[in-house]
N, C-alpha and C positions, 0 to 999 in steps of 0.2 A: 180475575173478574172481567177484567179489558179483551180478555184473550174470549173468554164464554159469549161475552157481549156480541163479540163479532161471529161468531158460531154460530151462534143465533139470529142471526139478522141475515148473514149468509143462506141459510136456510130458508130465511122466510124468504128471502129475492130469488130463491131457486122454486119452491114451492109456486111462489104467484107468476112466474115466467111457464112454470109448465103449464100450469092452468091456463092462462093467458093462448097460450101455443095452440093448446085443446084446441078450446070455441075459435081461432080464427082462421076463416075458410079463406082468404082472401089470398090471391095469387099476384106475383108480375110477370108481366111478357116482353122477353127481347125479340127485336127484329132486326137482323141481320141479313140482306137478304143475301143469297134463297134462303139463308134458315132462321127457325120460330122456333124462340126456347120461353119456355112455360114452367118457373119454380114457383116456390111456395111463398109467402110474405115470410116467416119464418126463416125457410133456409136465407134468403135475402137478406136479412136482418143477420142470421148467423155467420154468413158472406162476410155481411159489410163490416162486421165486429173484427174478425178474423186480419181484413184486409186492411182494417187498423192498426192493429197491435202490428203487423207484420212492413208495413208502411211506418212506424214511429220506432220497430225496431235499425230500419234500414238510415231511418232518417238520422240515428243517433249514431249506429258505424263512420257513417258518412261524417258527420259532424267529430269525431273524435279522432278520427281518421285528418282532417285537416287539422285540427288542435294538436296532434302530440308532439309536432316539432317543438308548437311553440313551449308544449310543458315539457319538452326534457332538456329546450337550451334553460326554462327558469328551474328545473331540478337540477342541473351541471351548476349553472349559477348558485344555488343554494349550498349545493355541495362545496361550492369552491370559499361560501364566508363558512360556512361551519369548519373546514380544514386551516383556514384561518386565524378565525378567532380558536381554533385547538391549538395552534401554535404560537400564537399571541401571549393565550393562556401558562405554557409550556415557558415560550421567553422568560414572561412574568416571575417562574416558580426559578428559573434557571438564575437570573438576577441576582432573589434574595438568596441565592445559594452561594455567591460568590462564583459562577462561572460563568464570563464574561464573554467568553466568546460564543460560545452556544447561546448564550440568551442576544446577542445580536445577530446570530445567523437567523433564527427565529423569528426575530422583531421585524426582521429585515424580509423576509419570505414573508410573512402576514400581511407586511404591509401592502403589497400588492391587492392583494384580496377580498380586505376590510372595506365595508360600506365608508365608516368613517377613519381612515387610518392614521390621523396626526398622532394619535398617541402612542402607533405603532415606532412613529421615526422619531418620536418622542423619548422612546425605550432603547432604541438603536443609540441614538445622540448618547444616553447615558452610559450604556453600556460599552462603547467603542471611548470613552472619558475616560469609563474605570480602568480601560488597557492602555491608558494614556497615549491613546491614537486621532493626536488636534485634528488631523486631515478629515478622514469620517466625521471625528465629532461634530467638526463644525460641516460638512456635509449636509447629515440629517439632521442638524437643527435648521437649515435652510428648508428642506422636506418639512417642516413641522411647521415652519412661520408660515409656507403656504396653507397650511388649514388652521389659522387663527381665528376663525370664526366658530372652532370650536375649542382651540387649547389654548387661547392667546396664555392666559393668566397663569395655566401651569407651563406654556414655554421660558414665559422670563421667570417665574422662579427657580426653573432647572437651569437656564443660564446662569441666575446671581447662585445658585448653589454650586455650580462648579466653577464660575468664576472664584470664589470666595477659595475654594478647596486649590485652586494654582495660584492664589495669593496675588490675582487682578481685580482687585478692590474699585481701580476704577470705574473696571468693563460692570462690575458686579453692583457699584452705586445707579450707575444708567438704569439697568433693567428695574433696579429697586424703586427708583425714580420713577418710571412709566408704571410700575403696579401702584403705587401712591397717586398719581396721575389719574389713573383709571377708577379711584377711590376704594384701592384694596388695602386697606392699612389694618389688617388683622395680626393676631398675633404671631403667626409664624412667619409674616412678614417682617414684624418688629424686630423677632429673633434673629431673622438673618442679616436685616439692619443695623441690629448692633455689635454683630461680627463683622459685619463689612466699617462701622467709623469704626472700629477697634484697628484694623486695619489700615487705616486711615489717617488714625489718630487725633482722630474727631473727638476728646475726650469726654467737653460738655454733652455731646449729643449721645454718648455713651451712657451717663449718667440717667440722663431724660429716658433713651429707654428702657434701662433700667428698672428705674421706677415704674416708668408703665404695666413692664411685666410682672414686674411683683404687685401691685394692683389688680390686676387682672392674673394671679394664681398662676401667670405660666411661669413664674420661676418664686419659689419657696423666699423666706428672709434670710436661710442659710445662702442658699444660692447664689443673693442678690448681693449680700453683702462684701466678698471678697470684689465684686465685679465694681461696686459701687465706690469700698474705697483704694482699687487700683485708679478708676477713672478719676478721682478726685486728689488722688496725689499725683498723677500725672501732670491734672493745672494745677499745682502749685510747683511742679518742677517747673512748668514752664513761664511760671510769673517768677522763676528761684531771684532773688536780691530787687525785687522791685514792691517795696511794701504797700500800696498800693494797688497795685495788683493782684497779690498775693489777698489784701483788704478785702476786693468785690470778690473774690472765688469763694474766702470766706461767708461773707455775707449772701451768697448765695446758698450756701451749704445748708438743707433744714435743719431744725434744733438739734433733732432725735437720731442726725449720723454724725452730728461731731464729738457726741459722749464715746462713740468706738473707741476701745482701750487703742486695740489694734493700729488705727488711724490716728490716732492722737499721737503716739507713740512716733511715727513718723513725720506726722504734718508738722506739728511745733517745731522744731529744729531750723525748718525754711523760716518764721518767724520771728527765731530767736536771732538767726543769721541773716535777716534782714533788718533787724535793730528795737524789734516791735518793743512795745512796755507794756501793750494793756489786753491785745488777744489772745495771747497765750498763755498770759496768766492767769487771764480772769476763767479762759475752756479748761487748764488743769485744778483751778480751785474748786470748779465746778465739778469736774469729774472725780476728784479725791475725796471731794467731801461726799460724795454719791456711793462711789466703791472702790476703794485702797488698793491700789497695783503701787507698787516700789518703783517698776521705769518710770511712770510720771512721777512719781517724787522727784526722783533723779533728777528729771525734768525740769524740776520744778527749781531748781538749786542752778541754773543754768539762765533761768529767765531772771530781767532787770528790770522790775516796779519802780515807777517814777519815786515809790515812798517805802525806802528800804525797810526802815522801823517796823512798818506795819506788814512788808510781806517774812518780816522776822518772824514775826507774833502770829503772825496765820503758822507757820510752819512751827514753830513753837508750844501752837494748842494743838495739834495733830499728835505733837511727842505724847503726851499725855493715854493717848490711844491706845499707838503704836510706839512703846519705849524701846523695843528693841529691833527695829526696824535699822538695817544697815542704810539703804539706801538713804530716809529719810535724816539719820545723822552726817549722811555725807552732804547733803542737800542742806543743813545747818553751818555745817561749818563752811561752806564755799557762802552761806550767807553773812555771817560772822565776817567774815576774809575781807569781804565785798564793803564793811561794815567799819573799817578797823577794828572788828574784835577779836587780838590779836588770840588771846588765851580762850577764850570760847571758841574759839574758831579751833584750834589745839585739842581741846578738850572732846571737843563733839567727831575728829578726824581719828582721834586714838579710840571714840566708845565707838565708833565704827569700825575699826578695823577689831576690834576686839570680839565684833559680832560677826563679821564676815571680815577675812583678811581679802585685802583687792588692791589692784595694781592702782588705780586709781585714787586712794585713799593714801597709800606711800606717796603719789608724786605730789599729793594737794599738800600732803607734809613737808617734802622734801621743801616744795616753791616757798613755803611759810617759812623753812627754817632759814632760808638765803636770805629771805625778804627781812628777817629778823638778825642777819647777819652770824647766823651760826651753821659754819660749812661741815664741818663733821659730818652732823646732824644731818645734814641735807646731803650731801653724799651716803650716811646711810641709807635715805630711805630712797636714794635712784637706785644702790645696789638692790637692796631687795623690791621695788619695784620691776627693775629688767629680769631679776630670777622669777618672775610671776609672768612674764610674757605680756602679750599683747590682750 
């Protein structure tokens, strides 16, 4: 329809141009002397139309004619980021392929090229790491710190990422430090945060993040758990014989990580070997009456209540449950023992070995029968305790 329109309108301008031509009799005259030239207003007008088109063609060679230097240094130019960023791209792919040097010979030509290239010597730094070549690396991470106004945040994380991977915790806490600084405390900063005090052996601050990231889903309850109580047996090794110490690490600990079988199973021991009466007893009654594992029973026969009687009789209603629980009758009679109860204590070491035979259960025998003064007896049970090993 667009295309008819103009067909038609063409026509009509050519129609009223003829007709116009007809009726006009009017001439111009040049005078040049000696000579007099006499055309028509028409050819004039045809003239002048002509000497237009032919003047706006001349005018636009000319004009294009001085332009195309400048468009073929910005086409070389354009040429030269697109070759570029192709092999930038190319690096890139080279990287996650595990070919290390090809994607720095890449990173490394780009760089040139690229409007904005920190991330080109961003890629290089990386890549000359993965061939553990310090020289270059720390080269282009210098190339990279000059254009921090565009990568500062992903320079120091590639720094604390490969500091952490050569196990320079220090170098790798600074850069962590200036992105917290800069108020970038996201999660994959946290994450590398808590491999660097891991490192460190920052254990409190392990913990903290930790939690954070299980909080914020970047790390599952499975996840979180092993991490949380390595961190938290770590400060108790290092409060190990000072009860006190050992006291605030506790009391820091939330409710819901000191029921971990796993954790309890090692924490108490620093407790018990610190002289404790009432933390360890009161986390394993807590936990056994919750959910029955046999190592804290065990446990449990190892700890010393200010009020023997009564941690008898706890241990005593649990029989009731679990009657044939090895651990729990060995956990009686080292109460018994503890108790002067010379023959309970006897009685509760043989229903144990009766349920589980264990080297442990022979020697709590054997010390009972010396203590009672009957050596036979007690050299029986070292014999078959040593034939049971360790």
């Amino acid at each position: 329809m667009r295309i008819l329109l103009w067909l038609l309108g063409l026509f009509a301008l050519a129609a009223a141009v003829t007709v116009a031509a007809r009726y006009n009799d009017a001439y111009a005259l040049f005078v040049w002397h000696p000579w007099r030239i006499q055309i028509s207003m028409n050819l004039l007008a045809l003239l002048a139309v002509l000497a237009f088109f032919v003047l706006y063609r001349l005018t636009r060679i000319a004009v294009r004619a001085v332009e195309l230097p400048r468009e073929v240094a910005a086409w070389r130019a354009r040429r030269r980021v697109e070759q570029a960023q192709s092999r930038f791209m190319d690096a890139q792919r080279f990287y996650r392929e595990g070919r290390y040097g090809q994607a720095f010979r890449g990173a490394t030509e780009a760089y040139a090229g690229l409007p904005r290239p920190g991330l080109a010597a961003l890629l290089a730094a990386r890549a000359a790491h993965a061939m553990r070549d310090t020289e270059r690396r720390d080269t282009w991470l210098g190339h990279a710190a000059a254009h921090d106004r565009e990568i500062r945040i992903a320079r120091l994380m590639a720094e604390a990422e490969m500091a952490v991977t050569d196990r320079r915790f220090g170098d790798a806490a600074i850069a962590i430090e200036a992105l917290k600084a800069s108020g970038h405390r996201h999660l994959a900063v946290n994450r590398l945060a808590m491999q660097v005090e891991q490192g460190r052996g920052r254990w409190q601050e392990v913990a903290r993040l930790a939690r954070t990231l299980r909080k914020h889903s970047a790390l599952s309850a499975e996840q979180a758990a092993p991490l949380l109580n390595r961190a938290l047996l770590e400060q108790l090794r290092d409060a190990e014989g000072d009860l006190d110490a050992l006291t605030r690490v506790w009391n820091d600990i939330p409710e819901a990580e000191r029921h971990d079988v796993g954790f309890l199973i090692r924490a108490v021991p620093y407790f018990i070997n610190a002289g404790d009466r009432k933390l360890a007893l009161a986390a394993l009654q807590t936990a056994l009456d919750a959910d029955w594992e046999p190592e804290l029973a065990s446990l449990y026969g190892r700890c010393q209540g200010a009020d023997m009687r009564e941690q008898l009789a706890v241990a005593e209603n649990w029989l009731k449950t679990h009657p044939d629980d090895a651990s729990l009758l060995l956990t009686l009679g080292r109460l018994c023992l503890r108790a002067q109860l010379w023959g309970k204590a006897q009685s509760y070491f043989e229903a144990s070995l009766s349920q589980q035979v264990s080297r442990t259960a022979h020697l709590e025998l054997a010390r009972l029968a010396e203590q009672l003064g009957r050596k036979a007896e007690a050299e029986t049970h070292y014999r078959l305790a040593a034939t049971l090993g360790a």
